[in-house]
Structures are given as C-alpha cells and as structure tokens.
VEXDREN-2710 file (C-alpha; in Angstrom, 1 decimal):
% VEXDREN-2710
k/r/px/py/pz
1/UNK/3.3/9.7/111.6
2/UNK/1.3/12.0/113.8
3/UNK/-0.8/11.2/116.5
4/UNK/-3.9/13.0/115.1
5/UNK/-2.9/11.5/111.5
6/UNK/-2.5/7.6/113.4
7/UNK/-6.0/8.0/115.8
8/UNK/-7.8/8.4/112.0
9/UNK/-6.2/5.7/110.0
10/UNK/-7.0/3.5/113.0
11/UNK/-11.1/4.6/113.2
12/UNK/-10.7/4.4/109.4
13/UNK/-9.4/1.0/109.7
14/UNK/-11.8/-0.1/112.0
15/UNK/-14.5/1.2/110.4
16/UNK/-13.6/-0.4/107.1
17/UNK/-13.5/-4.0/109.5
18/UNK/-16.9/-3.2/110.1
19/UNK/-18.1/-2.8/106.8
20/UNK/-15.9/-5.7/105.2
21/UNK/-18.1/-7.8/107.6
22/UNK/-21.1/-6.7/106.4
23/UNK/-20.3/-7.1/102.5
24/UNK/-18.6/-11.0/103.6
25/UNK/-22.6/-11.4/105.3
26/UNK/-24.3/-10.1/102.7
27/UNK/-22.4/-11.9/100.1
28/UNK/-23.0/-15.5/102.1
29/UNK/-26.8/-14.9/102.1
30/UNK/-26.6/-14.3/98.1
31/UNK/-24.1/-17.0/97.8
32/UNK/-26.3/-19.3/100.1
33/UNK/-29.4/-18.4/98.1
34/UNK/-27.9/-19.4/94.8
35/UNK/-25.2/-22.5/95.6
36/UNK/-26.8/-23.9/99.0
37/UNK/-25.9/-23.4/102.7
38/UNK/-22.3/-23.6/103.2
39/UNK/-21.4/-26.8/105.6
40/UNK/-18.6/-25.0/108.1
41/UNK/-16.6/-22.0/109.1
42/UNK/-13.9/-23.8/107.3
43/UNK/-15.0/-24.3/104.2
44/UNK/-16.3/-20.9/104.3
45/UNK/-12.8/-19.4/105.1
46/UNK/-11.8/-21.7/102.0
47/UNK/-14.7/-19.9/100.1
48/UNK/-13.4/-17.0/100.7
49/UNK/-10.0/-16.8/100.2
50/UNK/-10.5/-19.3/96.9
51/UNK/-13.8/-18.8/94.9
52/UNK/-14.3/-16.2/92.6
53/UNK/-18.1/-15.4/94.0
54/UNK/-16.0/-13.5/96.8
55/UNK/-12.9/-12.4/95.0
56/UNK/-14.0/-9.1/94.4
57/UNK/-13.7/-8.3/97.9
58/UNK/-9.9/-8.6/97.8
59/UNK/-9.0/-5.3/97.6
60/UNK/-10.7/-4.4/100.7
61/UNK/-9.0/-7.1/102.0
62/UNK/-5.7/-6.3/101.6
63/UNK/-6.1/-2.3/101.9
64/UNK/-7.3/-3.2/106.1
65/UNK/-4.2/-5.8/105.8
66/UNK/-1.8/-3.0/104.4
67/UNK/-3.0/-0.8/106.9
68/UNK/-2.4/-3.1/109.6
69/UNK/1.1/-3.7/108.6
70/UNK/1.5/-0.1/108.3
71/UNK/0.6/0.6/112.0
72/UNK/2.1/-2.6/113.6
73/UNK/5.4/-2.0/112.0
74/UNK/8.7/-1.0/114.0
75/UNK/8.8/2.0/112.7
76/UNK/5.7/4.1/111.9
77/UNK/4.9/5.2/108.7
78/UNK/5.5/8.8/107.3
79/UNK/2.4/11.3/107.0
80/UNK/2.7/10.8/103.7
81/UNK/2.1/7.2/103.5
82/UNK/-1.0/6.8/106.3
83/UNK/-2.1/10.0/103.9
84/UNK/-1.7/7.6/100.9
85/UNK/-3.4/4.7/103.0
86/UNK/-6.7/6.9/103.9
87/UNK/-6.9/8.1/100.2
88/UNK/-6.8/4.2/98.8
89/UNK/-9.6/4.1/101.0
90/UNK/-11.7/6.9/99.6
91/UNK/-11.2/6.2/96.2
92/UNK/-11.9/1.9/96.8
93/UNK/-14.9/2.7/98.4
94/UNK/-16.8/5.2/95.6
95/UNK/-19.3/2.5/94.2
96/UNK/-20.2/3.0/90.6
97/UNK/-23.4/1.3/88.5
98/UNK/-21.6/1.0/85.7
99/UNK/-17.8/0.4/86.2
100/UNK/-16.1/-3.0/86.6
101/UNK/-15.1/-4.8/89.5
102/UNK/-15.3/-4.0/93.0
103/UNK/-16.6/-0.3/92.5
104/UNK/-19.4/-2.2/90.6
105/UNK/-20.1/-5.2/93.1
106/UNK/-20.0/-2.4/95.7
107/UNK/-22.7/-0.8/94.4
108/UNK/-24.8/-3.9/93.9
109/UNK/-24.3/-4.6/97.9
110/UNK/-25.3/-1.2/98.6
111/UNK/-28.5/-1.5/96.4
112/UNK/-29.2/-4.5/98.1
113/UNK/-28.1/-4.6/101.6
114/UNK/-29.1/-1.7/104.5
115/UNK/-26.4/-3.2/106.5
116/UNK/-24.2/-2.6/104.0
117/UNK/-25.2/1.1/103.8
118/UNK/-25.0/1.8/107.6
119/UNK/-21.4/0.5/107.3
120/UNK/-20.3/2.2/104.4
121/UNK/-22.0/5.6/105.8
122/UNK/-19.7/5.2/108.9
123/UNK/-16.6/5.1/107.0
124/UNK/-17.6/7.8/104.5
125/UNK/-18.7/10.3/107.2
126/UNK/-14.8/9.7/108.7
127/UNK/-13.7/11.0/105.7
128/UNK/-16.1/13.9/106.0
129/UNK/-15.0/15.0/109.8
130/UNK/-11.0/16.0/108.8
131/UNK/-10.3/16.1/112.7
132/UNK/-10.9/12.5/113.2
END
C-alpha cells in the first residue's frame, strides 16, 4: 500500500472511531430513556456486543475492526484492498429514510443527534479531500 493511500485509511479510520462513539452515546441516552439507566460499564459492554437495540451498529464495528487488521498485519495490504476498505466506508455510511438496517438507523441518529452529525461530517468531508 502506499504511503499517501495508508495516512487516509488511518484518518478514515480514526474518524470513523470517532463517530462510532457518538452513535454508541447517542444510542445509550435512547436506550436509557426507554429500558432504564444501565447499572455498569460491564453490562454495557454485554449490551452491546449482545442486544439487538445496538446490533445495528455491527457493521461499523467490524469495518474499523477489518481495517485495523488490515493495517496491523505483517504484510500491508495491496492498494486495491485499502481502496476496497475506504469504499465499504462510503457506501456504509450513506444514511437513507427509507431503507432497512443500518443505512436506516443511521439516518434516525443523524435526525436526532448533532453529535452525530459533527461526526459523520468529519468522515464525509475525508472522502471529499482525495489528497488526504
């Protein structure tokens, strides 16, 4: 992979980190609202690797975890596959009112959550600056 091609998959990645941490906040506030305060970290982490309230926020999950692998692994990936990576990543993160799954709950945390559009406006204006 090339240096220019691995400095962007790595402020795409971080970026993405950012804004999977605001869509995991603003989904505890809603969760909170409607099944009570969660008790600990724990059983938080349990939430959200188990219940189906989070689950739609799997595939972000695992794109930031493929990515990871991608970077940390002995030997890099090709162009084409970091290529493959960012494009995941574009096409994941186009929210849509009346598709299914996370395109859909994407677009109800957007509609609901500024933080949630600050984070997602970092990632998207990444894709819009093709030197980064």
């Amino acid at each position: 992979m090339t240096e220019p091609l691995r400095k962007r998959l790595e402020k795409v990645r971080v970026a993405l980190l950012a804004l999977h941490k605001a869509l995991v906040d603003s989904e505890r506030i809603g969760y909170e609202q409607t099944m009570g305060t969660i008790p600990s970290p724990n059983h938080f982490l349990q939430l959200l690797m188990k219940d189906p309230w989070f689950a739609w926020l799997q595939p972000l999950s695992q794109l930031i975890v493929s990515m990871d692998e991608a970077m940390d692994a002995k030997e890099p990936p090709t162009d084409a596959a970091a290529e493959a990576l960012l494009k995941e990543a574009w096409v994941l993160l186009s929210p849509s009112e009346t598709g299914e799954g996370f395109s859909n709950h994407y677009f109800n945390a957007l509609q609901r959550d500024p933080n949630v559009i600050f984070a997602h406006r970092e990632v998207t204006r990444l894709f819009e600056q093709r030197n980064v």
